[in-house]
C-alpha positions as CSV (number, residue, x, y, z in Angstrom):
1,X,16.1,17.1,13.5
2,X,18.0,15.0,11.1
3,X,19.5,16.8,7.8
4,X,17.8,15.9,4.5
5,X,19.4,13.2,2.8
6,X,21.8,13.7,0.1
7,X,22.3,12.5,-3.0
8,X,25.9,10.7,-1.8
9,X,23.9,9.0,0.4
10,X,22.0,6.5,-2.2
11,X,24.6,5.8,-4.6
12,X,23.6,2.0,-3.9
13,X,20.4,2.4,-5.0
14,X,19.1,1.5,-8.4
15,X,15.6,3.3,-9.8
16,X,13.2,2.4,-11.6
17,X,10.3,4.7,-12.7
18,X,7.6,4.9,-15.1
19,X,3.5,4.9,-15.0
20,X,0.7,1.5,-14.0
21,X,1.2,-1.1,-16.0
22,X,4.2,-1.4,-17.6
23,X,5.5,-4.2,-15.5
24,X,7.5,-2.1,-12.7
25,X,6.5,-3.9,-9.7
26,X,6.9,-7.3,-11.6
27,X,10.4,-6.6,-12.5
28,X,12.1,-5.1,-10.0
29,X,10.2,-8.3,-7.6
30,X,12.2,-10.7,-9.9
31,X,15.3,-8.2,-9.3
32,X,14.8,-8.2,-5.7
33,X,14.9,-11.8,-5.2
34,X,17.4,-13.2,-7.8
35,X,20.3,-10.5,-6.2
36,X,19.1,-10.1,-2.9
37,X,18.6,-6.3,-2.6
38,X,15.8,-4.4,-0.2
39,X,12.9,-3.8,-1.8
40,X,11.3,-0.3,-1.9
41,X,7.9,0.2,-3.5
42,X,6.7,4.0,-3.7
43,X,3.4,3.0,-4.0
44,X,3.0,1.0,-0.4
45,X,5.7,4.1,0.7
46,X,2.7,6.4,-0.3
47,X,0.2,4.9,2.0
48,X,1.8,5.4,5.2
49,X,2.8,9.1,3.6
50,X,-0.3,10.2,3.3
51,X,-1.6,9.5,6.6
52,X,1.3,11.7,8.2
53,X,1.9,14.8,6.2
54,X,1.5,18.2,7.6
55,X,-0.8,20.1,5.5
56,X,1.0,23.2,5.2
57,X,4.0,21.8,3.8
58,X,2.4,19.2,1.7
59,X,-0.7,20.7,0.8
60,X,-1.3,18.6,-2.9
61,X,-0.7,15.2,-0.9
62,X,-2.6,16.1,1.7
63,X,-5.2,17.2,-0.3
64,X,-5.7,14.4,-3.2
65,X,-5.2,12.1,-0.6
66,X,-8.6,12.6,1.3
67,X,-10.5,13.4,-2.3
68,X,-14.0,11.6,-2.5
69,X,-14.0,9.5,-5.4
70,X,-16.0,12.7,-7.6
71,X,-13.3,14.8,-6.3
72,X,-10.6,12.6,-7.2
73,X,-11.6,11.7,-10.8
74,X,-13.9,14.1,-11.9
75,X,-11.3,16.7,-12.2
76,X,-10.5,18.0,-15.5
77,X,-7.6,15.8,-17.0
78,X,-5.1,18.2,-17.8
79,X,-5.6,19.3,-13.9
80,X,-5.2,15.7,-13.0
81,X,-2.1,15.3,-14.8
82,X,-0.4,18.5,-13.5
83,X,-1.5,17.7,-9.8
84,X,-0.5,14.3,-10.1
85,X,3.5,15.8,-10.8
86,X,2.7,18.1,-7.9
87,X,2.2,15.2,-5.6
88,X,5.1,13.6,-6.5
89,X,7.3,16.4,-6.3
90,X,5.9,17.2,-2.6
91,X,6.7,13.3,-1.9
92,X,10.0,13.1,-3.3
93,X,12.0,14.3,-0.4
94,X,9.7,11.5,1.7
95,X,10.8,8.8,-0.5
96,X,14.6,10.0,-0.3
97,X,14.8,10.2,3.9
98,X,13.1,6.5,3.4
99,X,15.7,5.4,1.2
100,X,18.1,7.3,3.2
101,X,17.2,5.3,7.1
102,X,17.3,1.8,5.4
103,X,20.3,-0.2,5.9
104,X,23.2,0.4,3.2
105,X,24.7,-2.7,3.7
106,X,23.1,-4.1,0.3
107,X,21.8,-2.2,-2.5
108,X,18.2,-0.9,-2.8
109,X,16.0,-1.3,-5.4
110,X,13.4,1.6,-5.7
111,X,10.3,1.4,-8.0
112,X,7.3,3.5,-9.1
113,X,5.5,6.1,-10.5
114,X,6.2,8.9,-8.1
115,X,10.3,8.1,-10.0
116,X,10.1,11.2,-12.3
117,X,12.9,11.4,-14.3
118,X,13.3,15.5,-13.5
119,X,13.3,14.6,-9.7
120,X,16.0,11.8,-9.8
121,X,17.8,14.5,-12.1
122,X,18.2,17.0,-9.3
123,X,20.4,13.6,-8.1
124,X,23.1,13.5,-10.8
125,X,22.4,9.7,-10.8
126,X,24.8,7.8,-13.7
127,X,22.8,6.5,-16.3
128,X,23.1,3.1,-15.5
129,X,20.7,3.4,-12.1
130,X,17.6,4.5,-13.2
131,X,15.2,3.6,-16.2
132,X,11.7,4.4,-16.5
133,X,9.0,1.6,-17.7
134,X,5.9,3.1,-20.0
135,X,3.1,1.3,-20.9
136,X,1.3,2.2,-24.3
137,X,-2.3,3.1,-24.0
138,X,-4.1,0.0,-25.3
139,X,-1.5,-2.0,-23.3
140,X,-2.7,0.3,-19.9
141,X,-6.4,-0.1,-20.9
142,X,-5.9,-4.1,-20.9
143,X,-4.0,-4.5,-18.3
144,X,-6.2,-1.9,-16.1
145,X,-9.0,-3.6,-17.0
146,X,-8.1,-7.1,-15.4
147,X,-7.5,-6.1,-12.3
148,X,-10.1,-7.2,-9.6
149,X,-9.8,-4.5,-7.7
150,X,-11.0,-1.5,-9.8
151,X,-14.9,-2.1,-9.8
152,X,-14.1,-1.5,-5.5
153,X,-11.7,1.3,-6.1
154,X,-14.4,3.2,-8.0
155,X,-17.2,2.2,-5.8
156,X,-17.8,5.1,-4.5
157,X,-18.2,7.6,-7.9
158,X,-21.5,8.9,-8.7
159,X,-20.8,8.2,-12.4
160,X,-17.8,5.2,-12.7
161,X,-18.2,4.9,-16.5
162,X,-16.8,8.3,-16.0
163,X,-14.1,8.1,-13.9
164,X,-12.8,5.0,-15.4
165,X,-12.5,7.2,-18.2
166,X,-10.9,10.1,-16.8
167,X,-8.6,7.4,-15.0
168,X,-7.3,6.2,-18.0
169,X,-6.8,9.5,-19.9
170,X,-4.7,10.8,-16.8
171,X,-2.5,7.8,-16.7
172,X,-1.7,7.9,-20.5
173,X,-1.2,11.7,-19.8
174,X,1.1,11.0,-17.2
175,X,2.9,8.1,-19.3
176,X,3.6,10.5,-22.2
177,X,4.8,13.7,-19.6
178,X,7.3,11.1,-18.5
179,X,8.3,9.7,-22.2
180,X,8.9,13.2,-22.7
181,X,10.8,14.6,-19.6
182,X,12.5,11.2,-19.7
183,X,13.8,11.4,-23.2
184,X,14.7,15.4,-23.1
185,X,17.3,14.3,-20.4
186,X,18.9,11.7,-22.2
187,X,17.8,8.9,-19.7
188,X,16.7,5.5,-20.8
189,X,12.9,4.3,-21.2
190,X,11.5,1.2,-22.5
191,X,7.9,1.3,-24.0
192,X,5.7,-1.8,-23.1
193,X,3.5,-2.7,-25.7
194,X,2.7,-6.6,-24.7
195,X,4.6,-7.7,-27.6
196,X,7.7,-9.0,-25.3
197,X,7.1,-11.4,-22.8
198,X,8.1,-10.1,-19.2
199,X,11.5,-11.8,-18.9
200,X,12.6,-10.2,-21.9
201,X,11.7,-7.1,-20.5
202,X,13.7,-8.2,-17.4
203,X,16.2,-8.7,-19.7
204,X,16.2,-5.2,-21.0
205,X,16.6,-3.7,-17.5
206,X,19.3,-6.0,-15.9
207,X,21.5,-5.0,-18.9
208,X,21.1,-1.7,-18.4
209,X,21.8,-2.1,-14.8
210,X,24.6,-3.9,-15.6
211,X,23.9,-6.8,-13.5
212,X,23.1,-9.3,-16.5
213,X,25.3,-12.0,-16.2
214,X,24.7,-15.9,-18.6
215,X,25.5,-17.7,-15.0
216,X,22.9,-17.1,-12.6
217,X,25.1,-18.5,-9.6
218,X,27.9,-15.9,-10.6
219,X,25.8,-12.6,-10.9
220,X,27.5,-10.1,-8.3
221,X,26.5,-6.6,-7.8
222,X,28.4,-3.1,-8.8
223,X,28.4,-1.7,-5.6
Protein backbone atom coordinates (compact mmCIF):
# COMPACT_ATOMS: atom_id res chain seq x y z
CA UNK A 1 0.00 0.00 0.00
CA UNK A 2 1.39 3.34 -0.81
CA UNK A 3 2.29 5.67 2.34
CA UNK A 4 0.10 8.77 2.94
CA UNK A 5 1.34 11.68 1.28
CA UNK A 6 3.27 14.20 3.12
CA UNK A 7 3.18 17.62 3.38
CA UNK A 8 6.96 17.88 1.54
CA UNK A 9 5.35 16.42 -1.13
CA UNK A 10 2.98 19.50 -2.29
CA UNK A 11 5.07 22.30 -1.71
CA UNK A 12 4.19 23.22 -5.50
CA UNK A 13 0.86 23.48 -4.97
CA UNK A 14 -0.94 26.74 -4.37
CA UNK A 15 -4.63 26.61 -2.32
CA UNK A 16 -7.37 28.20 -2.53
CA UNK A 17 -10.39 27.72 -0.24
CA UNK A 18 -13.43 29.33 0.81
CA UNK A 19 -17.41 28.62 0.54
CA UNK A 20 -20.10 28.75 -3.11
CA UNK A 21 -19.93 31.72 -4.55
CA UNK A 22 -17.28 33.80 -3.97
CA UNK A 23 -15.65 33.31 -7.33
CA UNK A 24 -13.20 30.27 -6.44
CA UNK A 25 -13.64 28.30 -9.50
CA UNK A 26 -13.58 31.44 -11.65
CA UNK A 27 -10.35 32.49 -10.38
CA UNK A 28 -8.18 29.92 -10.02
CA UNK A 29 -9.72 28.92 -14.07
CA UNK A 30 -8.16 32.28 -15.12
CA UNK A 31 -4.96 31.18 -12.86
CA UNK A 32 -4.88 27.88 -14.51
CA UNK A 33 -4.68 29.05 -17.92
CA UNK A 34 -2.68 32.38 -17.90
CA UNK A 35 0.47 30.24 -15.96
CA UNK A 36 -0.15 26.91 -17.16
CA UNK A 37 -0.57 24.96 -13.93
CA UNK A 38 -2.85 21.50 -13.45
CA UNK A 39 -6.03 22.22 -12.42
CA UNK A 40 -7.57 20.46 -9.29
CA UNK A 41 -11.19 21.17 -8.36
CA UNK A 42 -12.42 19.48 -4.96
CA UNK A 43 -15.70 19.65 -6.03
CA UNK A 44 -15.46 17.31 -9.33
CA UNK A 45 -12.61 15.35 -6.83
CA UNK A 46 -15.71 14.72 -4.56
CA UNK A 47 -17.81 13.03 -7.09
CA UNK A 48 -15.67 10.18 -7.89
CA UNK A 49 -14.91 10.17 -3.78
CA UNK A 50 -18.06 9.46 -2.90
CA UNK A 51 -18.70 6.63 -5.09
CA UNK A 52 -15.55 4.75 -3.59
CA UNK A 53 -15.26 5.25 0.10
CA UNK A 54 -15.38 2.47 2.52
CA UNK A 55 -18.04 3.08 4.98
CA UNK A 56 -16.32 2.23 8.04
CA UNK A 57 -13.58 4.55 7.59
CA UNK A 58 -15.57 7.36 6.00
CA UNK A 59 -18.71 7.01 7.63
CA UNK A 60 -19.97 11.05 7.27
CA UNK A 61 -19.04 10.89 3.39
CA UNK A 62 -20.54 7.92 2.88
CA UNK A 63 -23.37 8.75 4.62
CA UNK A 64 -24.42 12.49 3.27
CA UNK A 65 -23.50 11.27 0.11
CA UNK A 66 -26.52 8.85 -0.42
CA UNK A 67 -29.03 11.34 1.68
CA UNK A 68 -32.51 11.79 -0.04
CA UNK A 69 -33.03 15.26 -0.68
CA UNK A 70 -35.37 15.54 2.98
CA UNK A 71 -32.46 13.86 4.50
CA UNK A 72 -29.95 16.07 3.10
CA UNK A 73 -31.54 19.47 3.80
CA UNK A 74 -33.95 19.09 6.26
CA UNK A 75 -31.40 18.56 8.91
CA UNK A 76 -31.20 21.00 11.56
CA UNK A 77 -28.67 23.79 10.38
CA UNK A 78 -26.25 23.84 13.13
CA UNK A 79 -26.11 19.82 12.38
CA UNK A 80 -25.59 20.67 8.78
CA UNK A 81 -22.87 22.93 9.40
CA UNK A 82 -20.96 20.66 11.83
CA UNK A 83 -21.41 17.55 9.48
CA UNK A 84 -20.44 19.45 6.57
CA UNK A 85 -16.64 20.05 8.49
CA UNK A 86 -16.95 16.40 9.25
CA UNK A 87 -17.02 15.51 5.59
CA UNK A 88 -14.30 17.51 4.78
CA UNK A 89 -12.11 16.44 7.40
CA UNK A 90 -12.86 12.58 6.30
CA UNK A 91 -11.95 13.75 2.62
CA UNK A 92 -9.00 15.68 3.28
CA UNK A 93 -6.47 12.89 3.21
CA UNK A 94 -8.46 11.84 -0.37
CA UNK A 95 -7.71 15.15 -1.74
CA UNK A 96 -3.96 15.03 -0.51
CA UNK A 97 -3.05 11.32 -2.20
CA UNK A 98 -4.84 13.08 -5.37
CA UNK A 99 -2.62 16.00 -5.21
CA UNK A 100 0.03 13.74 -4.23
CA UNK A 101 -0.16 11.01 -7.82
CA UNK A 102 -0.34 14.06 -10.22
CA UNK A 103 2.65 15.00 -12.03
CA UNK A 104 4.99 17.54 -10.07
CA UNK A 105 6.62 18.71 -12.95
CA UNK A 106 4.37 22.11 -12.91
CA UNK A 107 2.65 23.57 -10.06
CA UNK A 108 -0.91 22.64 -8.94
CA UNK A 109 -3.50 24.76 -8.38
CA UNK A 110 -6.12 23.35 -5.82
CA UNK A 111 -9.61 25.01 -5.14
CA UNK A 112 -12.67 24.52 -3.03
CA UNK A 113 -14.67 24.37 -0.25
CA UNK A 114 -13.55 21.18 1.30
CA UNK A 115 -9.90 23.80 1.70
CA UNK A 116 -10.47 24.40 5.48
CA UNK A 117 -8.03 26.59 6.75
CA UNK A 118 -7.40 24.13 10.11
CA UNK A 119 -6.77 21.19 7.59
CA UNK A 120 -4.20 22.92 5.31
CA UNK A 121 -2.76 24.03 8.88
CA UNK A 122 -1.91 20.50 9.92
CA UNK A 123 0.47 21.31 6.51
CA UNK A 124 2.68 24.16 7.70
CA UNK A 125 1.90 25.75 4.27
CA UNK A 126 3.81 29.50 4.06
CA UNK A 127 1.33 32.11 3.81
CA UNK A 128 1.75 32.84 0.48
CA UNK A 129 -0.02 29.42 -0.95
CA UNK A 130 -3.27 29.35 0.35
CA UNK A 131 -6.10 32.01 0.68
CA UNK A 132 -9.63 31.45 1.28
CA UNK A 133 -12.57 33.29 -0.83
CA UNK A 134 -16.01 34.17 1.22
CA UNK A 135 -18.93 35.28 -0.22
CA UNK A 136 -21.27 37.67 1.97
CA UNK A 137 -24.71 36.42 2.43
CA UNK A 138 -26.72 38.65 0.06
CA UNK A 139 -23.88 38.10 -2.39
CA UNK A 140 -24.41 33.97 -1.86
CA UNK A 141 -28.28 34.42 -2.10
CA UNK A 142 -27.86 36.28 -5.60
CA UNK A 143 -25.53 34.42 -7.02
CA UNK A 144 -27.29 30.95 -5.78
CA UNK A 145 -30.20 32.07 -7.11
CA UNK A 146 -29.10 32.34 -10.91
CA UNK A 147 -27.88 29.23 -11.25
CA UNK A 148 -30.05 26.94 -13.57
CA UNK A 149 -29.41 24.15 -12.00
CA UNK A 150 -30.88 24.48 -8.42
CA UNK A 151 -34.78 24.11 -9.31
CA UNK A 152 -33.19 20.20 -10.58
CA UNK A 153 -30.96 19.83 -7.61
CA UNK A 154 -33.95 20.32 -5.28
CA UNK A 155 -36.29 18.39 -7.31
CA UNK A 156 -36.62 15.82 -5.33
CA UNK A 157 -37.63 17.70 -1.57
CA UNK A 158 -40.94 17.24 -0.30
CA UNK A 159 -40.87 20.96 0.76
CA UNK A 160 -38.07 23.06 -1.64
CA UNK A 161 -39.08 26.47 -0.33
CA UNK A 162 -37.57 24.82 2.62
CA UNK A 163 -34.61 23.39 1.76
CA UNK A 164 -33.58 26.33 -0.31
CA UNK A 165 -33.72 27.92 2.88
CA UNK A 166 -31.86 25.57 5.00
CA UNK A 167 -29.36 25.57 1.96
CA UNK A 168 -28.57 28.91 2.26
CA UNK A 169 -28.42 29.22 6.13
CA UNK A 170 -25.78 26.29 6.12
CA UNK A 171 -23.68 27.83 3.50
CA UNK A 172 -23.50 31.32 5.24
CA UNK A 173 -22.80 29.06 8.44
CA UNK A 174 -20.19 27.45 6.81
CA UNK A 175 -18.77 30.85 5.23
CA UNK A 176 -18.59 32.51 8.70
CA UNK A 177 -16.91 29.01 10.48
CA UNK A 178 -14.30 29.57 7.86
CA UNK A 179 -13.92 33.61 8.31
CA UNK A 180 -13.43 32.59 11.65
CA UNK A 181 -10.96 29.58 11.74
CA UNK A 182 -9.33 31.38 8.80
CA UNK A 183 -8.70 34.58 10.65
CA UNK A 184 -7.75 32.83 14.26
CA UNK A 185 -4.69 31.37 12.20
CA UNK A 186 -3.47 34.35 10.80
CA UNK A 187 -4.17 33.21 7.11
CA UNK A 188 -5.45 35.47 4.48
CA UNK A 189 -9.23 35.78 3.33
CA UNK A 190 -10.90 38.11 1.01
CA UNK A 191 -14.72 38.84 1.51
CA UNK A 192 -16.72 39.01 -1.83
CA UNK A 193 -19.32 41.36 -1.63
CA UNK A 194 -19.99 42.08 -5.64
CA UNK A 195 -18.61 45.44 -5.26
CA UNK A 196 -15.22 44.48 -7.23
CA UNK A 197 -15.35 43.20 -10.53
CA UNK A 198 -13.76 39.63 -10.75
CA UNK A 199 -10.40 40.58 -12.27
CA UNK A 200 -9.81 42.74 -9.43
CA UNK A 201 -10.44 40.00 -7.27
CA UNK A 202 -7.94 38.00 -9.48
CA UNK A 203 -5.87 40.67 -8.79
CA UNK A 204 -6.03 40.31 -5.04
CA UNK A 205 -5.05 36.61 -5.20
CA UNK A 206 -2.14 36.65 -7.79
CA UNK A 207 -0.50 39.25 -5.44
CA UNK A 208 -0.79 37.32 -2.75
CA UNK A 209 0.50 34.34 -4.62
CA UNK A 210 3.18 36.28 -5.72
CA UNK A 211 2.82 35.59 -9.27
CA UNK A 212 1.47 39.27 -10.28
CA UNK A 213 3.66 40.50 -12.71
CA UNK A 214 2.62 44.23 -15.12
CA UNK A 215 4.05 42.04 -18.28
CA UNK A 216 1.88 39.18 -18.95
CA UNK A 217 4.55 37.49 -21.38
CA UNK A 218 7.17 37.67 -18.39
CA UNK A 219 5.11 36.15 -15.47
CA UNK A 220 7.26 32.99 -14.23
CA UNK A 221 6.31 30.90 -11.39
CA UNK A 222 8.09 30.56 -7.63
CA UNK A 223 8.60 27.11 -7.79
Amino acid sequence: MKPPTTAAQLDHVYWIGGSPCAGKTSVATAIVARFGMTSYNCDDAFEIHERIVDPGQFPTLHRLSRHSCDDLWMRPIDRQIREEGELYREEFSLILDDLGNLPSTRPILAEGSALMPELLETLNLPNHRAIWLVPTPELQRAHYARRDWVPTFLAGCTDQAQAWHNWMERDIGFAALVVDRARALGRTLITVDGSQPLGAILDQVLVHFGLADPDPASETLAA
